[in-house]
C-alpha positions, 0 to 999 in steps of 0.5 A: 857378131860380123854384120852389115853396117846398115843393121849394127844399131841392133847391138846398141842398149835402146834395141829390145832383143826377144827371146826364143825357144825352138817348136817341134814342126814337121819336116822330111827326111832321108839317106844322102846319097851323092847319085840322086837327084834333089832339088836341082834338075839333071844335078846329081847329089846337089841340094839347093836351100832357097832360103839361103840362096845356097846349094850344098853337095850331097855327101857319101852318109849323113841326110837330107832334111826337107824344112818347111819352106822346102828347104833342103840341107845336109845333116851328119849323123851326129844332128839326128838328135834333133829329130823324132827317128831312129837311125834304122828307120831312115830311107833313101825316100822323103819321110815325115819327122818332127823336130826336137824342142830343145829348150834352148833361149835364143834372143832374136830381133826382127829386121824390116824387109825393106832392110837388106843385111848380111851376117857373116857366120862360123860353124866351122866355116864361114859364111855370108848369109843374106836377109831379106834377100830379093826373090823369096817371101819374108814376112814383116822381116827376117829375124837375126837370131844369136844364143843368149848368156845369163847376166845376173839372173837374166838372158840377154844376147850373146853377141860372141855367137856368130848367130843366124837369120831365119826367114820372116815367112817361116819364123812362127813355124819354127820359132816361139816366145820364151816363156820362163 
């Protein structure tokens, strides 16, 4: 895991790492399509995603997802397992859909909102993300959240995986405490 120097004490021994498991939470969805207008005025085929602070072009297929701080972000047709809808009922306008819970344990740890970070990801391509990030609302704190590895019966951490921030505001949304 690739983070800012201010935040590296979370990989130390004497941090307590959470465990989660996603929610199923209402979000929208529709077709892609790269002459529409999203979310950015008088730009065809772009999304922006503002708790990312990132904009995305639309592509040719695929879908456009709406979360719940409405945040707009691309999806391929591939991740529709993710949501509650069958491919043919998918229009070119917003329609309600409810996540998936996947079941998987994530382990996560809260980073005070006064702590500016950055976590530099690989999902193929790399990026830098930033938490707590100025101009948005975050709660007590965004939250780092990588996948977890079982040691000896137990989760814990893995910090081979290039993990993610989730915005403090909408954790409890989309997030809750692992129960075995």
């Amino acid at each position: 895991m690739n983070i800012s120097k201010n935040i590296e004490y979370i990989l130390g021994n004497d941090v307590k790492w959470e465990l989660f498991t996603n929610k199923s939470y209402q979000a929208q969805i529709q077709k892609a399509n790269p002459e529409k207008i999203y979310n950015v005025p008088d730009k065809n085929g772009v999304v922006y995603n503002c708790l990312e602070d990132s904009f995305e072009k639309v592509p040719d297929t695929g879908y456009i997802v709406t979360g719940a701080a409405s945040e707009m972000w691309c999806i391929p047709e591939k991740a529709l397992a993710k949501y509650k809808i069958e491919k043919g009922n998918i229009t070119g306008e917003p329609q309600p859909v409810m996540t998936v819970e996947t079941g998987a344990v994530l382990a996560g740890v809260k980073i005070p909102v006064a702590t500016k970070f950055t976590l530099e990801v690989d999902y193929g391509e790399k990026a830098v993300l930033k938490g707590n990030r100025e101009g948005i609302e975050h709660g007590e704190g965004d939250y780092v959240l990588v996948c977890t590895k079982l040691e000896n019966g137990q989760y814990v951490p893995d910090f081979e995986d290039s993990g993610r921030i989730v915005n403090g505001a909408v954790f409890d949304i989309l997030y809750k405490k692992y129960e075995k």
